[in-house]
C-alpha positions as CSV (number, residue, x, y, z in Angstrom):
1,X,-6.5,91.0,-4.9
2,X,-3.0,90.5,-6.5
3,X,-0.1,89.5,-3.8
4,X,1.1,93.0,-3.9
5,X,-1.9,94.5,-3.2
6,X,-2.6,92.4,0.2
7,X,0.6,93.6,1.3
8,X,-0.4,96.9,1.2
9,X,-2.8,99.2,2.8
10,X,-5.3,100.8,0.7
11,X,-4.7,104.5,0.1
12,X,-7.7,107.1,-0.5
13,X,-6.7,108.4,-3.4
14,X,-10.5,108.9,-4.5
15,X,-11.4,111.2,-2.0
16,X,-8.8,113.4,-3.2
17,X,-10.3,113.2,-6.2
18,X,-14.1,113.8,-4.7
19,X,-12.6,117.1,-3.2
20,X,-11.6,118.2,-7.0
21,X,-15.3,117.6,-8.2
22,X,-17.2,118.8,-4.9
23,X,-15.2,122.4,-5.8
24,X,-15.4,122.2,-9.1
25,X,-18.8,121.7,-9.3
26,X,-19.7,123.8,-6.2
27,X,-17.8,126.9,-9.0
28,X,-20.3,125.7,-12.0
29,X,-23.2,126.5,-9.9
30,X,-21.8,129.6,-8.3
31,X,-21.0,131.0,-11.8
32,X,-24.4,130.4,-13.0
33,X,-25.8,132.0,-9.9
34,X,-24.1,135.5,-10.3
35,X,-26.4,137.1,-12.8
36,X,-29.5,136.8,-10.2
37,X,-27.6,138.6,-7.9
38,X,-26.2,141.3,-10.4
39,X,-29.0,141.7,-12.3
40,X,-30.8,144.4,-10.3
41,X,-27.7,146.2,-10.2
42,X,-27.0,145.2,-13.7
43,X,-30.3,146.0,-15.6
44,X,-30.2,149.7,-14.1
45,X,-26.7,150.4,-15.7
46,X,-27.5,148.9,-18.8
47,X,-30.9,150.0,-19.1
48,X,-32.5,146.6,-19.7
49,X,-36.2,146.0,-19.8
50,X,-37.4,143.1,-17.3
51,X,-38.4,141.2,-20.8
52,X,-34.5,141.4,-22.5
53,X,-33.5,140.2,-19.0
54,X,-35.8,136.8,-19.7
55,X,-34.3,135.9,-22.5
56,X,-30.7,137.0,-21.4
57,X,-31.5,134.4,-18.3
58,X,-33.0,132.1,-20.9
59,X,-29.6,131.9,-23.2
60,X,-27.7,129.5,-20.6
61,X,-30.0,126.8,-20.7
62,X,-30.6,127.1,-24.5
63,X,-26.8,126.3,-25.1
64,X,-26.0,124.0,-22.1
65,X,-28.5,121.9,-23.6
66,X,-27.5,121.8,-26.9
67,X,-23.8,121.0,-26.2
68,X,-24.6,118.2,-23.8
69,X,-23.8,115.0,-26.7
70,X,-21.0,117.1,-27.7
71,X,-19.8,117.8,-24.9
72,X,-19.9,114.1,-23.8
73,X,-18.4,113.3,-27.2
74,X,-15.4,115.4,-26.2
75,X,-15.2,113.9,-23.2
76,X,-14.9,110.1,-24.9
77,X,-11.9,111.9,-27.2
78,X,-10.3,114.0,-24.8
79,X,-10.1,111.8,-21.6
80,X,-11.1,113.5,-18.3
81,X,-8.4,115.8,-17.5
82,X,-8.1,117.9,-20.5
83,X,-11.8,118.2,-20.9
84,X,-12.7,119.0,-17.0
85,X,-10.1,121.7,-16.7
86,X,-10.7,122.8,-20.2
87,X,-14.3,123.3,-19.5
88,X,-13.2,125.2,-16.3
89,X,-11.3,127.6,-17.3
90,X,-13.3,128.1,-20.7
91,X,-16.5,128.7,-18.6
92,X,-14.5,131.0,-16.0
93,X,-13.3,133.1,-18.8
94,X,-16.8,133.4,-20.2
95,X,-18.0,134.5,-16.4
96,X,-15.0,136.8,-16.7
97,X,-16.0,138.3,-19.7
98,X,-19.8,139.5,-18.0
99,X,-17.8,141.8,-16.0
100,X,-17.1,144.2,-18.9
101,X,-20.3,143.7,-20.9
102,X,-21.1,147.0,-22.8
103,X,-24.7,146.4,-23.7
104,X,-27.1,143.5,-24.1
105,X,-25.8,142.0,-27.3
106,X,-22.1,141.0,-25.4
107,X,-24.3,139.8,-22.2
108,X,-26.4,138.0,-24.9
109,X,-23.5,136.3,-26.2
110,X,-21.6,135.5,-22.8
111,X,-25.0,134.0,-21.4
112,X,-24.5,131.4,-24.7
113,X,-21.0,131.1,-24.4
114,X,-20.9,130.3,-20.8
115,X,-24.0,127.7,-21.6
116,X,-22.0,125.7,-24.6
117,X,-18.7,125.7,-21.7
118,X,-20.1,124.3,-19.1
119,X,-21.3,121.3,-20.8
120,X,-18.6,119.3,-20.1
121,X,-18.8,119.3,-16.4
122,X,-22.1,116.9,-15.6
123,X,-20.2,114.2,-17.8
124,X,-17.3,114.6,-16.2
125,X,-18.2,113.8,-13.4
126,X,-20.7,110.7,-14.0
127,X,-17.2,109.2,-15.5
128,X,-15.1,110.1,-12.5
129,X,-17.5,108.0,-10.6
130,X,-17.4,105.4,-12.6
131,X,-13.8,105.8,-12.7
132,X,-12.9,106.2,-9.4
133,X,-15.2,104.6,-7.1
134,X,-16.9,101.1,-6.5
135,X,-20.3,101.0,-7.3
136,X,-21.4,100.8,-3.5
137,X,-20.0,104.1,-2.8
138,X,-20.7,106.3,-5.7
139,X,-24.1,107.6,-4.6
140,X,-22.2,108.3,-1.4
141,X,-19.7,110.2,-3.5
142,X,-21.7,111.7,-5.8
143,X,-24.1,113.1,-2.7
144,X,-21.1,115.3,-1.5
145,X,-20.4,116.8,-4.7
146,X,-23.6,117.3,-5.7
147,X,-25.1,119.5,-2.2
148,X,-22.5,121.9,-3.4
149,X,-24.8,122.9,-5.9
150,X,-27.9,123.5,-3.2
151,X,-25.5,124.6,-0.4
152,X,-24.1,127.1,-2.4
153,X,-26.8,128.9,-3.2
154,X,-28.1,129.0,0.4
155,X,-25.2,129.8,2.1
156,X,-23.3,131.8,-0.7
157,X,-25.8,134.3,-1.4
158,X,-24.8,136.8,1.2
159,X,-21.3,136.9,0.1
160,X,-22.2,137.8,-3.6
161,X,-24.8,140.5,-2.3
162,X,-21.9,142.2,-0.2
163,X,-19.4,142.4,-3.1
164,X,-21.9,144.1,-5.5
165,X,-22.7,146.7,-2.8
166,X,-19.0,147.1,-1.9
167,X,-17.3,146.8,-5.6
168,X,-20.1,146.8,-8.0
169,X,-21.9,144.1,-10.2
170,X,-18.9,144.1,-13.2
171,X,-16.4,143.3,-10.1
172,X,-18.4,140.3,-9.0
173,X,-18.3,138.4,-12.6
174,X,-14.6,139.4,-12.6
175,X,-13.6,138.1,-9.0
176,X,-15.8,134.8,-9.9
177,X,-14.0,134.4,-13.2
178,X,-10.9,134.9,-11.8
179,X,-11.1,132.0,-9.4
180,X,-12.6,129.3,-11.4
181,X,-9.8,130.2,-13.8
182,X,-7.2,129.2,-11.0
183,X,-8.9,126.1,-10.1
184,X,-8.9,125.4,-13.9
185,X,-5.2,125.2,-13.5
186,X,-5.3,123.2,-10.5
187,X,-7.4,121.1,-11.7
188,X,-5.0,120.3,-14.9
189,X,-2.0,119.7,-12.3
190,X,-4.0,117.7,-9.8
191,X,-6.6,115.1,-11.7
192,X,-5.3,112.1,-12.8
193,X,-7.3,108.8,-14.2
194,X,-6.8,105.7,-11.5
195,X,-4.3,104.3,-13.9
196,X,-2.2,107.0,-14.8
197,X,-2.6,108.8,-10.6
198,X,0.5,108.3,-8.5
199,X,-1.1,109.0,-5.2
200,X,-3.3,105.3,-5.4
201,X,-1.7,102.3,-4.9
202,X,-2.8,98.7,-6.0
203,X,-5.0,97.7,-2.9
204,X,-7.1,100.7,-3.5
205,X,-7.0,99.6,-7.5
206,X,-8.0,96.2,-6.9
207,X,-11.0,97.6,-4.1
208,X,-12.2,100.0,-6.8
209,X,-11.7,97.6,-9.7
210,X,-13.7,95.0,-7.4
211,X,-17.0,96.9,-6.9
212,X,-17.0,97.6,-10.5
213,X,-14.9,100.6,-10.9
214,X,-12.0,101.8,-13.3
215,X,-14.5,101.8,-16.2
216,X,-13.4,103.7,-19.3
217,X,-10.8,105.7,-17.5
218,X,-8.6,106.9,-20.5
219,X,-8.9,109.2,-23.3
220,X,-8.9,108.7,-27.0
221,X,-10.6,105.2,-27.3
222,X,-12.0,107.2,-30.8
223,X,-15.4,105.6,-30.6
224,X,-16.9,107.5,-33.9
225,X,-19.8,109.9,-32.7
226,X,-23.4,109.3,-35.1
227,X,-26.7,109.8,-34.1
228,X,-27.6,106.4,-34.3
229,X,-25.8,105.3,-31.2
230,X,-27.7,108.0,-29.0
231,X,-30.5,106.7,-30.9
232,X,-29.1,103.1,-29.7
233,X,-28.8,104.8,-26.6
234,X,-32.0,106.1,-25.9
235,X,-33.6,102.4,-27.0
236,X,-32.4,101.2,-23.5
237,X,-35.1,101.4,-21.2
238,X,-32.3,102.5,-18.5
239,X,-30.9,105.4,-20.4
240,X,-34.4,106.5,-21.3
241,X,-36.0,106.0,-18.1
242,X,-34.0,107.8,-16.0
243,X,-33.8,110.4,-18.4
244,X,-37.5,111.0,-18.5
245,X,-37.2,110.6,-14.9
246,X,-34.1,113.4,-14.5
247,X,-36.2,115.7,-16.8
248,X,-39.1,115.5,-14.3
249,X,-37.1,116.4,-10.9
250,X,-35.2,119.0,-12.5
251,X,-38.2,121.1,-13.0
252,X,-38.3,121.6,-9.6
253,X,-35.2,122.5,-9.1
254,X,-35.4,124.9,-11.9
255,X,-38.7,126.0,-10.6
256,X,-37.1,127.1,-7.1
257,X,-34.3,128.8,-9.3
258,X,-36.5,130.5,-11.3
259,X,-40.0,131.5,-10.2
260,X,-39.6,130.6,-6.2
261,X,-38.8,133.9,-5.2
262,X,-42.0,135.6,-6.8
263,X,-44.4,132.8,-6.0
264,X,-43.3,133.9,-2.4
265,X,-43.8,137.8,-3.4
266,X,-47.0,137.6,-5.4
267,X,-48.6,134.6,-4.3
268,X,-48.0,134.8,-1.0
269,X,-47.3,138.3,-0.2
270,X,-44.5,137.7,1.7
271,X,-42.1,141.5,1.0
272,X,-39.0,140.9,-0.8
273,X,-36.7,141.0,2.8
274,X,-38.8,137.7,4.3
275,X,-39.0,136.1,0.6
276,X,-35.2,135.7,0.9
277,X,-35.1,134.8,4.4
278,X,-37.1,132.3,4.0
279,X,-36.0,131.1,0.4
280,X,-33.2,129.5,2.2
281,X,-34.8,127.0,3.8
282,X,-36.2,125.0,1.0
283,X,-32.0,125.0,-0.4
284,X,-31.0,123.5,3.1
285,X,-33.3,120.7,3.5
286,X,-32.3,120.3,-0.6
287,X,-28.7,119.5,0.8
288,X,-30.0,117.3,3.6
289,X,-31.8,115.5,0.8
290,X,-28.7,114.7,-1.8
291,X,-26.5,113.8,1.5
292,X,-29.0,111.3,2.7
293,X,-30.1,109.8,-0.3
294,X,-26.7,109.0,-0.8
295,X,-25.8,107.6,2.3
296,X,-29.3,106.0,2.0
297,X,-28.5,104.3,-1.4
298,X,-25.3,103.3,-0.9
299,X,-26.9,101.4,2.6
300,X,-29.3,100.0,0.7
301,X,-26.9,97.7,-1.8
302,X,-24.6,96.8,0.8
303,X,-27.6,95.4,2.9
304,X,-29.4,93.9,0.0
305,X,-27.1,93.7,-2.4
306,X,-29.4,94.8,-5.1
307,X,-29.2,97.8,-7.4
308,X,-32.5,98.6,-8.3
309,X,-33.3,98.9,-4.9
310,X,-30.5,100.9,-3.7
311,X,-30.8,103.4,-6.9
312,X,-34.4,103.5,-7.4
313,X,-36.2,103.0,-4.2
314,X,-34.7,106.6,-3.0
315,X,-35.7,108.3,-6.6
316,X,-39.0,107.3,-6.3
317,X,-39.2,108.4,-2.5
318,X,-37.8,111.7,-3.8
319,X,-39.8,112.6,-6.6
320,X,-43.1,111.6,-5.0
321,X,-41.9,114.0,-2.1
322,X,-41.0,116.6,-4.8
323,X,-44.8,115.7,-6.3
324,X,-46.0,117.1,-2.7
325,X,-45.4,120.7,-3.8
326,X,-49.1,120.8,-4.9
327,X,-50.5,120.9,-1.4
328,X,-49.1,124.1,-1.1
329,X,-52.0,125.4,-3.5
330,X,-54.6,124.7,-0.3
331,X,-53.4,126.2,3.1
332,X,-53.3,129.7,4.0
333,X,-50.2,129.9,6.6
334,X,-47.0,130.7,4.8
335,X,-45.2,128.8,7.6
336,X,-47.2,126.0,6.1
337,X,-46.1,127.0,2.5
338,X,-42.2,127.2,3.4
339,X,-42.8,123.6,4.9
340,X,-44.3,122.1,2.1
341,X,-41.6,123.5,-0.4
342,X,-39.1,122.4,1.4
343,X,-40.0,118.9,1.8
344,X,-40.9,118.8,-1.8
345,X,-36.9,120.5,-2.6
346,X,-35.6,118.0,0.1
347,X,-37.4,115.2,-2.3
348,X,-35.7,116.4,-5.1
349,X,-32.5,116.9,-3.8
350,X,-32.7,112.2,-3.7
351,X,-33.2,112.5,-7.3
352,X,-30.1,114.1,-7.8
353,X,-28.8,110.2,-7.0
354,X,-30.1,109.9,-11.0
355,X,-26.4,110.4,-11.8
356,X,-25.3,107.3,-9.9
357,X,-27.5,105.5,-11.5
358,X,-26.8,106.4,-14.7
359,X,-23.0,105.7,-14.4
360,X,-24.3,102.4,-13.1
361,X,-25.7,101.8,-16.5
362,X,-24.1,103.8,-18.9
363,X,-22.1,101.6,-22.0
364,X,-18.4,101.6,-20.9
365,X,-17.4,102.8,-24.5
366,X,-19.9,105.3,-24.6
367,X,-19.8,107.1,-20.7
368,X,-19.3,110.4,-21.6
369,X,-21.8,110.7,-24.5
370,X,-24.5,108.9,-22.3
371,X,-23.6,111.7,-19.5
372,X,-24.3,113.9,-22.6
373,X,-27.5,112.5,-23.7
374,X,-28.9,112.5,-19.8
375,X,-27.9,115.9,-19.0
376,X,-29.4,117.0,-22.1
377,X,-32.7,115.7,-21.1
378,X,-33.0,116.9,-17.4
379,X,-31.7,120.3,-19.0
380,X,-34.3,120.6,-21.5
381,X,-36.4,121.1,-17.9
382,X,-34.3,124.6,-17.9
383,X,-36.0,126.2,-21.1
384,X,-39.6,124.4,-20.8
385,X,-40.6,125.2,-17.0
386,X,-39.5,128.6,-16.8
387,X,-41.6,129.2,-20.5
388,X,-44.6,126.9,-19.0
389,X,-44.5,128.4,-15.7
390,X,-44.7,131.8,-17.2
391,X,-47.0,131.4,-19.5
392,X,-49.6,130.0,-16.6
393,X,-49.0,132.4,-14.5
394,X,-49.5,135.4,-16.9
395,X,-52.8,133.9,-18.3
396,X,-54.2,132.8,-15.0
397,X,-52.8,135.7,-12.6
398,X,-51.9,132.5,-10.0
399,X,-49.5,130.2,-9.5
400,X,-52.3,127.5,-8.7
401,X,-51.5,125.5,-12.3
402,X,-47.9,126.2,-12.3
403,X,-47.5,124.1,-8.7
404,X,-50.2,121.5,-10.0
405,X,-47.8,121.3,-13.2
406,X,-45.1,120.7,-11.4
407,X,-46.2,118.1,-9.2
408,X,-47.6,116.2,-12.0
409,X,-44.5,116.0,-13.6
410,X,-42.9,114.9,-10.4
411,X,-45.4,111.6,-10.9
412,X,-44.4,111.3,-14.1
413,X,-41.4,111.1,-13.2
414,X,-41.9,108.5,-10.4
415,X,-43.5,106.2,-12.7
416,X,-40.5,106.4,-15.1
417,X,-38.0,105.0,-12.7
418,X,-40.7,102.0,-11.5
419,X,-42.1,101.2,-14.6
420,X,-39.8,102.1,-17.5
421,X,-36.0,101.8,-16.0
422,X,-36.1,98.3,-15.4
423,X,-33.2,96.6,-14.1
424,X,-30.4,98.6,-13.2
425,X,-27.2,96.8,-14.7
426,X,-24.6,98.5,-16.8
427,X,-26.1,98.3,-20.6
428,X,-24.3,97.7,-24.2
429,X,-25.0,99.1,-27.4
430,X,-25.8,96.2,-30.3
């Protein structure tokens, strides 16, 4: 520590800055949430068939995929601050705009737009991180923002049914849009890089600059984008490890976002009032899961002082619980069923810690586009499963290979992070 610093007593700046993200990103996932819980309302008014609606669902992932390397490309230009709250507000407009959709073309095109503005936000926040906090407490930090994403979709369901029956589905994307617009602008006044923030002061600098923080924290470092550093990027065993591995536990996820709800209907016959019910539980022990795998990871370094144990040994542990969803294809009781699911959701809420690890490893000149290139993979997980899913279902009439697909992948996914990741150290390109 510098003289000055040991004169002072740390301030806690970054968790200032971990209340920004945890909202932030709690808004991304609410946004995206909306149209389940408009579209019965929705499809009636606008007349659309259940098979438009797939592909209306479908236009978010196809987009948020494709703009994840620019996205992260912006994000090495643009700095942190401009990009963040311009993503907000760009994809609260677009949530806005759903609100006074005419027919399906518009909602078509929101569903893109929204996709290509929300890109930005994954990235963002796998650079904060690294930013902000020392390596021993970013899985910590990144647990809290990150049950935001499960908890609010538990817990905020209620409160988006009960403004469509009070004011209607077109007031719901407007009163959504209109808030995340408003944080947008807070956002823009409040965020501030560790350099440039005047509410930190050196001791808590020199603490995050000691556990291997303050990495890339400013805009404009003009690295030139070209597809042969992501393919540079994607040679590192870390980048591509993890990557296969984040792929693999987000189809779970996007299998409970997706198809969870009828697999409860159809498979199980469970009517549509216990199907929701129910279809919290699985989201709760998904929070419990991202909180203690962080607190779990972050544990594990300080005790052993070893990355690759305190990132991947809770991964692993996560995706082979997430790889346990297959049991549910042999018991009967759907007590037994809601169990099994959520144990397998609380597994892959640990995997979410695959953003720690890859702002552990990511290049220092290259952050945001390796946020890019890693969101990008576990996103593609949003337009295969639902298709593969689907297409199971509709050719077998059961969910039986759709679970069994699933789980496999959950292995896969496990064996990426043991056998492919390797050691987990921050990387550079040749």
């Amino acid at each position: 520590m510098t003289a000055v610093a040991t004169l002072l007593r740390p301030t806690r700046a970054r968790l200032g800055v971990l209340a920004l993200i945890s909202v932030a990103t709690l808004l991304n996932y609410m946004d995206r949430a909306v149209m389940g819980v408009a579209a019965p309302s929705l499809t009636a008014e606008l007349k659309i068939s259940p098979e438009m609606m797939g592909f209306i669902f479908s236009a978010f992932s196809w987009t948020y995929a494709a703009a994840q390397i620019p996205g992260g490309l912006l994000l090495d230009r643009l700095g942190t601050r401009i990009t963040y709250a311009g993503s907000l507000i760009l994809w609260s407009f677009f949530t806005l705009l759903h609100g006074i959709a005419g027919n399906v073309a518009m909602l078509f095109g929101f569903r893109l737009a929204l996709g290509v503005a929300e890109a930005p936000c994954y990235p963002c926040n796998s650079r904060i991180l690294s930013s902000w906090f020392p390596q021993d407490e970013r899985a910590r930090a990144n647990s809290v923002y990150a049950v935001g994403q499960y908890a609010g979709l538990a817990f905020f369901s209620p409160v988006l049914f009960w403004v469509v029956g009070s004011f209607g589905w077109r007031a719901l994307f407007l009163i959504a849009g209109a808030i995340g617009m408003l944080f947008g602008l807070v956002m823009y006044a409040r965020y501030r890089d560790p350099g440039e923030s005047v509410r930190v002061n050196a001791a808590e600098l020199d603490h995050i600059r000691a556990g291997g923080g303050l990495a890339a924290t400013g805009p404009g470092e003009a690295v030139p984008f070209s597809w042969a550093n992501v393919r540079k990027l994607m040679g590192k065993r870390q980048i591509l490890g993890a990557s296969i591995g984040q792929f693999c536990g987000n189809s779970t996820l996007v299998f409970f976002l997706t198809w969870f709800p009828t697999y409860l209907a159809t498979e199980r016959g469970m009517d549509w009032l216990k199907s929701g019910t129910f279809a919290v539980l699985p989201y709760i022990a998904a929070s419990a899961g991202v909180l203690l795998g962080g607190q779990v990871s972050d544990l594990l370094i300080r005790r052993t002082g070893s990355a690759n144990i305190g990132r991947k040994l809770p991964i692993v542990a996560g995706l082979l619980l997430a790889s346990t969803i297959i049991a549910a294809n042999y018991v009967q009781s759907n007590m037994l069923v809601i169990a099994i699911m959520s144990i397998a959701f609380f597994g892959q809420g640990m995997v979410n810690l695959g953003w720690t690890l890859i702002s552990d490893v990511a290049p220092r000149q290259f952050i945001g586009l390796t946020g890019g290139v890693f969101n990008l993979c576990a996103n593609l997980a949003g337009i295969v499963t639902p298709i593969v899913v689907g297409l199971i279902v509709g050719q077998t009439g059961s969910f039986y290979g759709a679970l069994a697909f699933i789980g496999v992948l959950a292995l896969v996914g496990a064996a990426a992070y043991v056998f492919v990741v390797g050691d987990v150290r921050r990387v550079e390109l040749d």
